[in-house]
C-alpha positions in Angstrom: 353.1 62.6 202.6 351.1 65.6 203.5 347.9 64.7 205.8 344.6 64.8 204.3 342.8 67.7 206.1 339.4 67.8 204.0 337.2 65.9 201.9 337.8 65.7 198.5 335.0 64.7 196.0 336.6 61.9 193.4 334.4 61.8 190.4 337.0 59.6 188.6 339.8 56.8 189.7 342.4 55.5 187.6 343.7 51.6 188.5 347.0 51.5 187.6 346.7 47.4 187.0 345.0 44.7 185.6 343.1 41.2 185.8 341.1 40.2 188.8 341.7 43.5 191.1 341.1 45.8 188.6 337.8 44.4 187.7 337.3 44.2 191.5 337.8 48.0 192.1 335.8 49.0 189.4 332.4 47.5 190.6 332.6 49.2 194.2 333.8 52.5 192.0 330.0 51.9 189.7 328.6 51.4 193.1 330.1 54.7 194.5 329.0 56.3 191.0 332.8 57.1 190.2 333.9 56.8 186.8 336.8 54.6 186.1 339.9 54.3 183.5 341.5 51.4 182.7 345.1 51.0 181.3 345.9 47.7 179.1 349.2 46.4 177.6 349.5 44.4 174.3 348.5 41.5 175.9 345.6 43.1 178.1 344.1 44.7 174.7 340.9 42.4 174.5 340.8 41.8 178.6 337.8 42.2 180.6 338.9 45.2 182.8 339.3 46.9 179.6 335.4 46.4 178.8 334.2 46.8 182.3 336.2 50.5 182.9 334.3 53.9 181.7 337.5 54.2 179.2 340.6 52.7 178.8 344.3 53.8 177.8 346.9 51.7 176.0 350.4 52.2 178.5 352.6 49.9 176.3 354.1 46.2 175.4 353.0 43.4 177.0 355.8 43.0 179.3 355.0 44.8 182.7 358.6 46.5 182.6 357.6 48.4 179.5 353.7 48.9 180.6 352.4 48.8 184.2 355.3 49.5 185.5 355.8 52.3 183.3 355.4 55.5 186.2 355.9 58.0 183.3 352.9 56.7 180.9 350.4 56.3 183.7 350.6 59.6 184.6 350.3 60.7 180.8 347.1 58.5 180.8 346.3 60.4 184.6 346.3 64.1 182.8 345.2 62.8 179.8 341.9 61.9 181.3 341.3 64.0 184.3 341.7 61.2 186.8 341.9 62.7 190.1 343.1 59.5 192.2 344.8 56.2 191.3 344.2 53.2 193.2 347.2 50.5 192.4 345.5 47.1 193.0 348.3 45.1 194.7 351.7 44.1 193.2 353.4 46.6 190.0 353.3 50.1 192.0 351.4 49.4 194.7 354.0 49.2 197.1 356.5 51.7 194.9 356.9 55.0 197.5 358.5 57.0 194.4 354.9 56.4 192.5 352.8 57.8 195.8 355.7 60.4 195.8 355.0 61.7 191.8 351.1 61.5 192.3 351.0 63.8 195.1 353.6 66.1 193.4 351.1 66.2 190.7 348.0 66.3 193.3 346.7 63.3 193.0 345.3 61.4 195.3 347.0 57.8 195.7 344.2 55.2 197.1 346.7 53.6 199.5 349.2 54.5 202.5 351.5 57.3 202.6 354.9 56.8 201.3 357.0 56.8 204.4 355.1 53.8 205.4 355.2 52.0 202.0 359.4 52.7 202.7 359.3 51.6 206.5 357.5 48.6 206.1 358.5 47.5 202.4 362.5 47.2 204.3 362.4 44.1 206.5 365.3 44.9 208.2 363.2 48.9 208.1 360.3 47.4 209.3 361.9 44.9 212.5 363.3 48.0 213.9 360.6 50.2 214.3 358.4 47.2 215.0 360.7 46.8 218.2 360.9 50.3 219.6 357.1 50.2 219.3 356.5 47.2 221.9 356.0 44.8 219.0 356.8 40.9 219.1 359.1 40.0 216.5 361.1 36.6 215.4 364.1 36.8 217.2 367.3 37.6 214.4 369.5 39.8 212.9 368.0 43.1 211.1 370.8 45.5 210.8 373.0 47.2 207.7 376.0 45.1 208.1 376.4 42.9 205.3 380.0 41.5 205.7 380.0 38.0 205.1 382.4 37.0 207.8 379.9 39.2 209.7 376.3 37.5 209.0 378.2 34.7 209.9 378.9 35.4 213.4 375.4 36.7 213.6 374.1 33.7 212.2 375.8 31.5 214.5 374.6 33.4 217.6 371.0 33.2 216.5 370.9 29.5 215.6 370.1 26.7 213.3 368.1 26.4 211.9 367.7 29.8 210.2 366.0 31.8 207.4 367.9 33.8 205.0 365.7 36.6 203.7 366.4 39.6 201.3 365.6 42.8 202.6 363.5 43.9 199.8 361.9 40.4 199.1 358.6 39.0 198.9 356.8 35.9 197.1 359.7 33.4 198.8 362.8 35.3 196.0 365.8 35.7 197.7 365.0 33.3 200.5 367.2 30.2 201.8 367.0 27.9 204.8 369.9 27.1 206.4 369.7 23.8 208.7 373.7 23.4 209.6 376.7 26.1 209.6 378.2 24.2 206.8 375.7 25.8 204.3 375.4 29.0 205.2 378.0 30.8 203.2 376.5 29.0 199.9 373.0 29.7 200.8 374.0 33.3 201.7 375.6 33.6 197.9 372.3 31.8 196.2 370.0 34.3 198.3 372.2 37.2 197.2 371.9 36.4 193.9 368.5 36.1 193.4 368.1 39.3 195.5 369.8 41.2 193.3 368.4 39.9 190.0 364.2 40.3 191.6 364.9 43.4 193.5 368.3 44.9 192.2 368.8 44.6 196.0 371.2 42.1 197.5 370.8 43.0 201.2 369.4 40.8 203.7 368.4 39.8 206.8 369.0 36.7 209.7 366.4 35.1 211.3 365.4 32.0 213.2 363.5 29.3 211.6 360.7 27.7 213.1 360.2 24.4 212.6 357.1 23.6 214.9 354.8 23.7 211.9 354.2 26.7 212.1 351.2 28.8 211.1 350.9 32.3 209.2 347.9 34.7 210.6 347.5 37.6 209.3 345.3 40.7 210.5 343.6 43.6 208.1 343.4 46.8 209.3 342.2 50.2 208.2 343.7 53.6 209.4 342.3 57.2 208.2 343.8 60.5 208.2 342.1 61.1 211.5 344.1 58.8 213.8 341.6 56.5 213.8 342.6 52.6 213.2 340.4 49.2 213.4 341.4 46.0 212.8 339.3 42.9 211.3 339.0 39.3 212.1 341.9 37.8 211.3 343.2 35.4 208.4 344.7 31.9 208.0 346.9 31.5 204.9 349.0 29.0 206.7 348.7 26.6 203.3 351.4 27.8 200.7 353.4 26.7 198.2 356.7 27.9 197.0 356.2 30.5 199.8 353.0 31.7 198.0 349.4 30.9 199.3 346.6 28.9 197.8 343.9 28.7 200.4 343.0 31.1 202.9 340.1 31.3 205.5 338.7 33.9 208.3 338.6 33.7 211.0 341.3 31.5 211.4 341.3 27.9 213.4 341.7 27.4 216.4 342.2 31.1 218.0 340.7 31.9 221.0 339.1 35.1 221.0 341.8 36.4 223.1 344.6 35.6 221.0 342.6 37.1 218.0 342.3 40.4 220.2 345.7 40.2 221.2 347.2 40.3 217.7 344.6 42.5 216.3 345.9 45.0 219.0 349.7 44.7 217.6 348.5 45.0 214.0 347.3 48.5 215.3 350.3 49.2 217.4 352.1 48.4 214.1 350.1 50.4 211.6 350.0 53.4 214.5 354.3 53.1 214.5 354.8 54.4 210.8 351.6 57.0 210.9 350.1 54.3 208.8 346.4 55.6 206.3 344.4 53.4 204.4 344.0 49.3 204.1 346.9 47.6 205.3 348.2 43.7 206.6 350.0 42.5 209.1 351.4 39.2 208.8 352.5 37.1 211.9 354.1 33.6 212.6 352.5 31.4 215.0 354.6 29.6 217.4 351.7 26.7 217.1 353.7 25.1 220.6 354.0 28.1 222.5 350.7 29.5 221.2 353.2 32.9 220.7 353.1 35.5 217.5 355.8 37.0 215.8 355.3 39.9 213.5 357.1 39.2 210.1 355.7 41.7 207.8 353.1 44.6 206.8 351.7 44.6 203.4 351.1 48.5 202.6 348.0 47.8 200.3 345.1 45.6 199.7 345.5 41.8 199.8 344.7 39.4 197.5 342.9 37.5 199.9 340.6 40.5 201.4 337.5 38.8 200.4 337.1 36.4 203.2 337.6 39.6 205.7 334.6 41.1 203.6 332.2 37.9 203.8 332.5 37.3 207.4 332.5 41.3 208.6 330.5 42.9 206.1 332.3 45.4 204.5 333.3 46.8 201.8 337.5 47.5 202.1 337.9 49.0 198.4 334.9 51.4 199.6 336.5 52.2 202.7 340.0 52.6 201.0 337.9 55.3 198.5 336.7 56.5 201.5 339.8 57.1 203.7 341.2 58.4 200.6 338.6 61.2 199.8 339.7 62.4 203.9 336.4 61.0 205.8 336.8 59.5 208.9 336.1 55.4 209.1 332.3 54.5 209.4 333.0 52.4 212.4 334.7 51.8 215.7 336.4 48.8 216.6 333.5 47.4 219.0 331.5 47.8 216.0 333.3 45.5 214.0 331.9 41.7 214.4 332.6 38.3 212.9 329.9 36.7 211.6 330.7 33.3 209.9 333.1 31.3 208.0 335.0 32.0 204.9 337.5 30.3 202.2 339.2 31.9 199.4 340.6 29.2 196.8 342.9 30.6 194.2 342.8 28.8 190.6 346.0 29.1 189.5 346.9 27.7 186.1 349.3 25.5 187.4 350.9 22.1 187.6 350.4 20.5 191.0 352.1 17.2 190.4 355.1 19.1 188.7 356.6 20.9 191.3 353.3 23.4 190.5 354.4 24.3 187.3 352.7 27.9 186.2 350.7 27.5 182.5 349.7 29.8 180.2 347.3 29.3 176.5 343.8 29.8 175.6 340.5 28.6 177.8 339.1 26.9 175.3 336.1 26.2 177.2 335.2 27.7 180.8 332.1 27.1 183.2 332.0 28.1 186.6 329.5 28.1 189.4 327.2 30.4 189.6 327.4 33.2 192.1 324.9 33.8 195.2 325.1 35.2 198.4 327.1 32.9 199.9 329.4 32.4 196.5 332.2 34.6 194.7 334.1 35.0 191.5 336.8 37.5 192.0 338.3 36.9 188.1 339.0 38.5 184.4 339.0 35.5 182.3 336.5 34.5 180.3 335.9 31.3 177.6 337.9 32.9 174.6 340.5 34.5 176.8 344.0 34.0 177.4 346.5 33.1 180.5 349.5 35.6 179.6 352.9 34.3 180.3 353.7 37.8 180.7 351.9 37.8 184.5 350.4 36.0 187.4 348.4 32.8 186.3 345.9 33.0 188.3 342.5 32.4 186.7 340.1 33.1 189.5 339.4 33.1 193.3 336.4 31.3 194.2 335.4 32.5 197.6 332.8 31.3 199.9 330.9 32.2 203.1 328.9 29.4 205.4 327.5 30.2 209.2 330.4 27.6 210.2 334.0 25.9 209.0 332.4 22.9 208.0 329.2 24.6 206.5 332.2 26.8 204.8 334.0 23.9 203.5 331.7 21.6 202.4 330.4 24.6 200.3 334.0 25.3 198.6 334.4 21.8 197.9 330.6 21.6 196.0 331.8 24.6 194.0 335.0 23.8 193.0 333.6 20.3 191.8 331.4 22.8 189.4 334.0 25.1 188.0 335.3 23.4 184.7 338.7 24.9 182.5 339.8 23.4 179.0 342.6 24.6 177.9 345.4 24.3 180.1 346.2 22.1 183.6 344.7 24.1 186.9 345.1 23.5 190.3 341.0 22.5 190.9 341.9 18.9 191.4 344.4 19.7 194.0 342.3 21.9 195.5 339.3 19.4 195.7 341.9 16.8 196.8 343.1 19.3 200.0 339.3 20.9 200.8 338.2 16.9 201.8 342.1 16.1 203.2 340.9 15.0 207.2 343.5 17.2 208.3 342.5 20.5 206.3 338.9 19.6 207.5 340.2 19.4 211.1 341.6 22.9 211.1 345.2 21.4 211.3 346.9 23.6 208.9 350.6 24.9 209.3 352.7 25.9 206.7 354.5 22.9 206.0 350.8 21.5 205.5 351.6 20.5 201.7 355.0 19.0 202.1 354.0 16.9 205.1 350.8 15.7 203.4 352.4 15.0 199.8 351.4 11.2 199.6 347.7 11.8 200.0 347.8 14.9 198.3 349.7 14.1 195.1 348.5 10.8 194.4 348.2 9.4 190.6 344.7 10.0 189.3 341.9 7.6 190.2 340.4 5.6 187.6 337.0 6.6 186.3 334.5 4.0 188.0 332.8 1.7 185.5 329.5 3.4 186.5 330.5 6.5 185.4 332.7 4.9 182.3 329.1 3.5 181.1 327.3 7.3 181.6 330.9 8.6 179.1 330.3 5.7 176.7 326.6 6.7 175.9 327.3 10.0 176.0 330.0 10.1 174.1 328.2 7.9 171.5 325.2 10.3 171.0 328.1 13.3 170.6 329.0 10.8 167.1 325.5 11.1 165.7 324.5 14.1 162.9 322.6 16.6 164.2 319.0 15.3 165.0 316.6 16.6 162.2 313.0 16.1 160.2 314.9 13.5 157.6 313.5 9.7 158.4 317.1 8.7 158.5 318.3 11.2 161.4 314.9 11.6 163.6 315.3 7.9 164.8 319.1 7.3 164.4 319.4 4.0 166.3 316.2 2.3 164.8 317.0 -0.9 163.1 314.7 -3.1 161.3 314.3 -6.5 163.8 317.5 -6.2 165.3 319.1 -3.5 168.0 321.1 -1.2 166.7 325.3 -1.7 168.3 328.2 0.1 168.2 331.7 -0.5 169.3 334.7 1.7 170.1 337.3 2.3 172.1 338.7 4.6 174.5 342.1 5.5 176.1 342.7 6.3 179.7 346.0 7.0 180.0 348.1 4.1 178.3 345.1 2.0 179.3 342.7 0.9 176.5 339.2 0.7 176.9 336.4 -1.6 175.3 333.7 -0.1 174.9 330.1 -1.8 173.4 327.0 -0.2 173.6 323.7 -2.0 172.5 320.5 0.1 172.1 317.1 -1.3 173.0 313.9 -0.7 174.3 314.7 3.3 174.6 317.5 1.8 177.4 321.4 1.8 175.9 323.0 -1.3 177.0 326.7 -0.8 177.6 329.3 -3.4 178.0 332.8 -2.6 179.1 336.0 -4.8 178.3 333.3 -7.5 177.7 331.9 -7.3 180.9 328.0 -8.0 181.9 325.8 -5.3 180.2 324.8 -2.7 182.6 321.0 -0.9 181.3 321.2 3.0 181.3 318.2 5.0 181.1 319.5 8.6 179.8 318.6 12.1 178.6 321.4 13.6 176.3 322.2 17.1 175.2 324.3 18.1 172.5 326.0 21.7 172.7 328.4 22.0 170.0 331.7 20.7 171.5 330.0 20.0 175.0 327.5 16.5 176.1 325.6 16.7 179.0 323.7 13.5 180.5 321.5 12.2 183.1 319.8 9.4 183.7 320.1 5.9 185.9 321.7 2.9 185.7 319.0 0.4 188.7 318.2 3.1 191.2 321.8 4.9 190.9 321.4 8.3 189.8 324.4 9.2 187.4 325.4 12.5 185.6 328.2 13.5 183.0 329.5 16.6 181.0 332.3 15.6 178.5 333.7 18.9 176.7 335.4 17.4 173.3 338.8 19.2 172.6 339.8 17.7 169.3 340.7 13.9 170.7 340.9 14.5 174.2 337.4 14.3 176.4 337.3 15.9 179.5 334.9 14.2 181.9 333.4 15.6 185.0 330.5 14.1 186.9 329.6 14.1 190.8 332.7 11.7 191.9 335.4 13.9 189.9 336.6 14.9 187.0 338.8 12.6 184.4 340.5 12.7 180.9 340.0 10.1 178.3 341.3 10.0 175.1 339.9 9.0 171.3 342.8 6.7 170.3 344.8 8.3 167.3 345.1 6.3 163.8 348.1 4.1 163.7 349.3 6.1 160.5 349.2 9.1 162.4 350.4 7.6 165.8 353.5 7.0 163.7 354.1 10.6 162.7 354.3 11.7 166.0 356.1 8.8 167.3 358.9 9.9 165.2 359.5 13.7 166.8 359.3 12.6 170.4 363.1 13.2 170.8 362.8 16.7 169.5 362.9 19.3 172.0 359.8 20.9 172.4 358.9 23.4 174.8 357.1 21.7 177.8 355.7 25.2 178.6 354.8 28.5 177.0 357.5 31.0 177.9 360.6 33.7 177.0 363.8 31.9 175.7 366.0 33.2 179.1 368.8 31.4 177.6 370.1 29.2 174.5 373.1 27.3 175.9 374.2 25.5 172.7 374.8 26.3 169.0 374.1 24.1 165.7 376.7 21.5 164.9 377.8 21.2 169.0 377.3 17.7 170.8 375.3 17.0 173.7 374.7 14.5 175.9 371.6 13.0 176.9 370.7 15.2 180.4 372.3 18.5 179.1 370.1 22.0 179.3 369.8 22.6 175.8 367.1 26.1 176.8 366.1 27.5 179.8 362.6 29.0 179.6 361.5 31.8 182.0 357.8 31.7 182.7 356.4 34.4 184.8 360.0 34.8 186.5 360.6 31.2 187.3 363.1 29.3 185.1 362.9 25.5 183.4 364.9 23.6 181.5 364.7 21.7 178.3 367.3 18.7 178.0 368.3 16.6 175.5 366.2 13.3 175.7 369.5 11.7 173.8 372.8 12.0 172.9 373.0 13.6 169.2 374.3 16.4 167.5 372.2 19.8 167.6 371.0 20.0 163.6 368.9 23.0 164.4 368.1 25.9 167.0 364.6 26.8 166.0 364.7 30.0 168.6 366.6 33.2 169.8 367.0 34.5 173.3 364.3 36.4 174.1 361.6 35.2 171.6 358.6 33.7 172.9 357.5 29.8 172.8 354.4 28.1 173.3 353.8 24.8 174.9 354.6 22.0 172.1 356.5 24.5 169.8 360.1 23.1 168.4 363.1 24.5 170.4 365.7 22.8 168.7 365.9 18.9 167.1 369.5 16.4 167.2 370.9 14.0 165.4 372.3 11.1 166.7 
């Protein structure tokens, strides 16, 4: 790509993507008094980026294949509205070279690097090379063309076990096998191969060795303009990962001496100078956490989801200075400029299922509250109460980002917040994320990236009772949520007045299979609450009735006790100071019947596409068998048969989509 040799004035930016990062680019564009269009999918019709952008451009169906990643309609939408630059967020095109190739045939100007360096560092096997002729430290493995079997083989035996398998055009942990003994390698090789080919219509890959030291993953930003000029920032920790994919991230990161963070700061320019690199840019490296060595494994060509916590603790803006770099100026600042000033966390809300294997969701927030944002706190996020979590995309909800003058300051902060940000609707990942913010080890800086594995017992643990302090706080205010609406009729205006006696009332609620006993006596202005027939515990309390949602306050002796319950048809979800819980109101036995009868029909256990239907009506199954395998957001489950039965019905076809509870198919025994 040709180098930018003068400023160019951008009145208007087009971002070619959607949720969180386009909402995120569009407030620095209002700051920078550019106009902004927006492009939406089926799905994306009603979304918040849509709203927030000066005008906004349907692109297609709700699948990304047929919208964002659609080159040809973007560009219809680009000379359709006079956009002179498109900034591509980060995943769809923004690592594409053939998209930066077609903009700048069509002089536009593409907010990101130039496409040689989007090819050279998008290859791994590309990116290793060059990364070694320029002086850079890389993991030790093979990175070449050859991709005989017999081949990788020898290769793989030279290097080591254990090893990692990786595909050449991978990312987000697809195509990616760990081999601990020759015995599995040729297998592994096949598995990685084939899910190469079917993520990145790419089966090549590459050898390298494994480390298994608990090993950490830093990574450095940096920003390069047309003018030979490059800077890096402080340096991140996203060491904490699941399925290969982070979850938590902090600058700077733990435990780094300030030489070490010079030191690698210096290679992520060395690597950014090696492919003529322009614009935002990261350079990921392992941490040999015994040798106290870094490897380079990889350059992300565009803006990180995790770019906040750079911005919080040095001060800038990195969309601005992408805008910037892009117009032609030269960067604001020189590296000795550039300080650290404080600690920051980044916690993505997924919506997710920790304690099944971090299951991605998808369905309506039926009710959302979050924290409110200050200096020091940050929503990055395009979901609102009303809106939807697409199985068509990413699930994550938000990124709740915080800044404190130290790690613990930091910390403590995060966990506060995250205790205040409430979803109905669908399972997240908060209570996981609470659960690791106060694990002693996270606290202690001891992160690696088999952090979540090696910590499972503490982490994934069943959930803790409600205590009976807090169960007293639910039952009152649960029982003023039962009374009408408070009004001037004699009847409503003192609802528990009684005539020489005190007005009781009984119920019961579920936790789980376990019922609960519940009597609550009202006197004096106090409520009186008994549970399982235990000694009656006197509750001063304010409530507050919000449609669907009960606030309290009050005390029970000198303990100062809080609650929120948000009523979704039967189910109450609780939060107060010490956590957040889900009771139930027990269903009538009539009705418990009902359902009783249909729990060995197979429903879908998540809302997704029908990848594949692997049996027809009248054929007989066994009790285990996949019945349908259900893609959601590229990851596959399976249904089984709960029994052995005949299939009566197949309720679906391939390639129609399912929500969470619907029907997939019923037996007969």
């Amino acid at each position: 790509m040709a180098q930018i040799t003068k400023v160019r004035n951008l009145n208007k930016i087009l971002i070619s993507n959607r949720g969180e990062i386009a909402c995120r680019v569009m407030k620095t564009a209002r700051k920078m008094n550019i106009k902004t269009v927006a492009v939406f999918s089926d799905a994306d019709r009603h979304s918040l980026h849509v709203k927030m952008a000066d005008e906004a451009h349907y692109i297609g169906a709700s699948p990304a294949s047929e919208s964002y990643l659609r080159q040809d309609k973007i560009m219809e939408v680009i000379k359709k509205t006079g956009a002179q630059a498109v900034h591509p967020g980060y995943g769809f095109l923004s690592e594409q070279p053939p998209f930066a190739d077609l903009l700048e045939s069509e002089g536009i100007v593409f907010i990101g690097p130039p496409s040689s360096a989007i090819a050279d560092m998008g290859s791994k096997s590309a990116s290793k090379k060059i990364m070694i002729d320029a002086g850079v430290n890389c993991i030790p493995g093979y990175h070449g063309d050859n991709q005989d079997e017999g081949f990788l083989k020898e290769q793989a035996d030279v290097i080591g076990y254990p090893l990692i398998i990786k595909a050449v055009s991978g990312g987000g942990g697809k195509g990616m096998r760990t081999v601990f003994d020759p015995e599995n390698f040729i297998s592994a090789l096949h598995s990685a191969k084939e899910e190469s080919i079917k993520s990145f219509n790419d089966d090549r890959v590459i050898l390298e060795r494994f480390f298994d030291f608990k090993p950490r993953h830093v990574e450095v930003q940096i920003m390069a303009d047309a003018h030979g000029n490059v800077v890096y920032f402080s340096e991140r920790d996203c060491s904490v990962q699941r399925r290969h994919q982070k979850i938590i991230e902090e600058a700077p990161a733990p435990g780094l001496t300030p030489e070490e963070s010079k030191y690698i700061g210096e290679m992520a320019v060395k690597a950014a100078k090696a492919v003529g690199y322009r614009g935002a840019g990261t350079v990921e490296f392992i941490m040999d956490t015994t040798k106290r060595e870094f490897y380079f494994m990889e350059m992300n060509t565009r803006l990180q989801v995790e770019h906040p916590v750079t911005e919080y603790v040095t001060g800038v803006d990195l969309v601005e200075l992408q805008i910037m770099v892009a117009r032609g100026e030269p960067l604001p600042m020189t590296q000795d400029e550039i300080n650290v000033n404080g600690w920051s966390f980044e916690a993505r809300i997924y919506a997710e299922d920790p304690n099944n294997s971090f299951m991605p969701g998808s369905g309506d927030i039926r009710y959302l509250s979050t924290p409110t944002e200050t200096e020091n706190v940050r929503i990055d996020t395009s979901i609102r109460q009303g809106d939807a979590v697409s199985v068509f995309y990413d699930p994550m909800i938000a990124k709740l980002v915080v800044w404190g003058p130290d790690r613990a300051t930091a910390l403590a902060l995060l966990h506060s917040k995250l205790q205040e940000y409430h979803v109905v609707g669908l399972t997240t990942n908060i209570p996981f994320l609470k659960d690791l913010a106060t694990h002693p080890e996270f606290e202690a800086g001891n992160v690696h990236t088999d952090f979540i594995p090696e910590h499972g017992e503490t982490l994934f643990v069943e959930g803790a009772s409600i205590p009976k302090s807090d169960l007293a706080m639910v039952a009152v205010t649960y029982l003023k949520s039962k009374l009408p609406p408070v009004s001037n009729a004699p009847w409503t205006s003192v609802p528990f007045f009684r005539l020489n006696m005190d007005h009781v009332e009984e119920f019961t609620l579920l936790e789980g299979d376990k019922e609960i006993d519940i009597k609550v006596r009202c006197a004096n202005s106090q409520y009186h609450v008994s549970i399982d027939n235990s000694k009656e515990v006197a509750i001063d309390a304010d409530v507050e009735v919000m449609g669907n949602v009960i606030s309290a306050s009050g005390h029970l002796s000198d303990q100062k006790l809080s609650c929120k319950i948000v009523k979704d048809g039967d189910v109450l979800h609780v939060y107060t100071p010490g956590g957040q819980y889900t009771l139930e109101v027990p269903v009538p036995q009539y009705l418990q019947e009902a359902d009783d009868a249909k729990e060995d029909d197979g429903v879908a256990a998540v809302e997704g596409i029908v990848q594949k239907i692997f049996v027809k009506e009248g054929d007989t199954v066994n009790r285990g068998d996949v019945i349908v395998q259900i893609n959601v957001m590229k990851m596959l489950f399976d249904i089984v048969a709960q029994k052995d039965g005949v299939v009566s019905a197949v309720c679906f076809n391939e390639g129609d989509r399912v929500s969470k509870g619907q029907l997939l198919f019923e037996l007969k025994e």
